[in-house]
C-alpha positions, 0 to 999 in steps of 0.5 A: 567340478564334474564328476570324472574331475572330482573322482580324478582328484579325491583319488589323488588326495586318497593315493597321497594318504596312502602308506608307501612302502619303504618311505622315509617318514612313513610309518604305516596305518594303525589296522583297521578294527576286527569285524565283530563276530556276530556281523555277517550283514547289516548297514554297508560301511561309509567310504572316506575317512571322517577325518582325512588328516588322521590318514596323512599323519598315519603316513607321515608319523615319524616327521610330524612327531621329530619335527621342530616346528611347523615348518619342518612338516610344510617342507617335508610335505613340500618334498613329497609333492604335497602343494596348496591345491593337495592340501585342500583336499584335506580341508585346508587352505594352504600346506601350511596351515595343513602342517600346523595341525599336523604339528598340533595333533601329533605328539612329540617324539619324548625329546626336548624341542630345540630352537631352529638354528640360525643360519650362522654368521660369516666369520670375516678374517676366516673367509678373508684368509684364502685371499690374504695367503694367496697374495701374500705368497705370489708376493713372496714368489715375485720377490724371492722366486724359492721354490720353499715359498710355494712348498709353506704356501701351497699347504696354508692356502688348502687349509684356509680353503678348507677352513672357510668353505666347511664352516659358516655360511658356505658350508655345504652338509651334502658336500659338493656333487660328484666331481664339483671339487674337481671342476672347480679347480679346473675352472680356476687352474684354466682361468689363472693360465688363460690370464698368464698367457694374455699378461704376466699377471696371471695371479690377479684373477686367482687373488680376486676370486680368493678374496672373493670368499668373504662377499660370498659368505656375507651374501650366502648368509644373507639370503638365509637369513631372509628367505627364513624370514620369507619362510615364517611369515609367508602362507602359501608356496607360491607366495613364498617363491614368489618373494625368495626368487627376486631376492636370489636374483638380488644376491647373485647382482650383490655378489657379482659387484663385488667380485668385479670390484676386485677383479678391478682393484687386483688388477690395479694393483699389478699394474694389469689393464682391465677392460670389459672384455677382461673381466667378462671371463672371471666376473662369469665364473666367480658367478658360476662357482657361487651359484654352484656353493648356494645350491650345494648349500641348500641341498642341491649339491649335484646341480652345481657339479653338473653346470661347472663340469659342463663349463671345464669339458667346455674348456678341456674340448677347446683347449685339446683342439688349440693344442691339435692345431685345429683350433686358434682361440685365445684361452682367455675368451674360451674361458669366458664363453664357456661360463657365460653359457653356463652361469645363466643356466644354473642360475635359472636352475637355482630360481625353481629349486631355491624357491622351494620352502624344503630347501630353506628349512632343511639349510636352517635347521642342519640337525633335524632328521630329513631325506636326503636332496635330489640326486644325492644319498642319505647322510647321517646327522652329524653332517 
């Protein structure tokens, strides 16, 4: 290495051992020891620290001492732009091994150390209840046609709603990025008026996508459960992004069967030709929406609300245009061009920001003290 190249990169490694002002787990350096006295001359000092890891755990005090495991420190570390090639200008191979002589070195803050949480399991009957009101009330809607139906129905398929996304594996601790509730109700209110206006059986999407609920909690909490895996027995970053990217790609192929198989059984149901134009629009947003849940899971909740507000303003400019007369498109392929555009791009999102080791510890381990994801401010612990 030239010497311009090692000056360049020891002065990367001494600005990242710096104390930083108003960093989150920074507590600032111990002061250097007084000058004796009597010493006005003498040996010059020694530049560089003897031991350069003193320095970042100097930095990172309050992490490596409130931390649960070793991992905890390597996705904190991760976070603040700390990489393998970093971690070996402080005498180590990879970050993890970096983070578990941080782990070993510092102290731990006088409380007892709780187990990491597993990712928690899907409870099938409250992930599958959505769905199960959802079509028992457009039943009850075709058979009585009372508006009472929709007035006991309406508040049963909220609470259900509500139930099944703020527990288990589709909990969201950051929430849903500004605006995401809304978009998603508007992709879902479009979907349902683009499938009334081609056929009467406009309650056969909205139903499949209800029922939906339950592979996604089984997928989601699978691929927790084996990026964690990943996570425990990978040694570098890059080896691990390199095994969770083909297992997200894996779990949204998983997922998207299943929603097709009931986009396919609901509209069997009602009598609804199904043919591969039909399905494309539905198939593309369940896609969109559980891309969106993972990374709003993960950490990444802003992510998500951008890729399905970009799909909704898709559709609210095209419908506006139809209703002006400048336009004449079918609803239906309007709602599948838009989140056919969109459902790639965040999922390419998700491959960068779901092989990160931050965004799997931070899921894993909900009650551990950590900043709070991109784009989003910091929440408290009860979250």
């Amino acid at each position: 290495m030239s010497r311009p190249s090692q000056e360049r990169w020891h002065g990367e490694s001494a600005a990242l051992a710096a104390p930083v002002a108003g960093e989150p787990w920074g507590d600032p350096p111990p002061p250097a020891p007084a000058e004796p006295a009597g010493r006005k001359g003498g040996a010059p000092r020694k530049h560089g620290p003897a031991d350069p890891v003193r320095e970042l755990m100097h930095r990172h005090q309050r992490l490596c001492a409130e931390a649960v495991d070793p991992l905890e420190i390597v996705a904190g570390l991760e976070a603040q732009g700390v990489t393998d090639r970093v971690a070996g200008s402080f005498r180590h191979r990879d970050v993890f091994s970096l983070a578990e002589e941080l782990y070993a070195r510092v102290p731990r803050a006088g409380v007892p150390e709780p187990a990491a949480e597993a990712p928690t399991r899907p409870p099938v009957l409250l992930t599958l209840a959505p769905g199960l009101v959802y079509a028992a009330a457009t039943w009850a809607l075709q058979a009585v046609h009372s508006l009472a139906v929709a007035a006991v129905a309406g508040p049963l398929l909220l609470a259900a709603l509500f139930a099944a996304l703020r527990t288990g594996p589709l909990r969201a601790p950051y929430g849903n990025g500004a605006g995401g509730t809304l978009w998603a109700c508007w992709l879902l209110g479009f979907a349902a008026f683009a499938e009334g206006v081609r056929q009467p059986a406009a309650g056969a999407v909205t139903t499949a996508l209800a029922l939906s609920l339950a592979p996604a909690a089984w997928c989601a909490h699978r691929f927790a459960v084996r990026a964690r895996g990943h996570l425990l027995r990978s040694r570098s970053l890059e080896e691990f992004g390199a095994a969770v990217r083909p297992l997200l790609l894996g779990t949204l192929a998983l997922y998207l069967v299943a929603v097709t198989a009931l986009l396919c059984a609901a509209r069997a149901v009602v009598g609804a030709a199904f043919t591969p134009a039909a399905l494309v629009g539905p198939a593309a947003l369940a896609l969109l929406l559980f891309t969106g849940r993972l990374l709003a899971i993960h950490g990444y909740p802003d992510a998500g609300a951008v890729g399905t507000g970009l799909a909704s303003a898709t559709e609210a400019v095209c419908l506006a245009a139809v209703l002006l007369g400048r336009l004449s498109l079918d609803p239906g392929s309007v709602a599948a061009v838009a989140c056919a555009a969109a459902a790639p791009v965040l999922v390419a999102y998700a491959l960068s920001a779901l092989s990160r080791a931050s965004a799997h510890t931070f899921a894993a381990v909900p009650a551990m003290t950590r900043p709070a994801p991109r784009g989003t401010k910091k929440q408290s612990r009860s979250n």
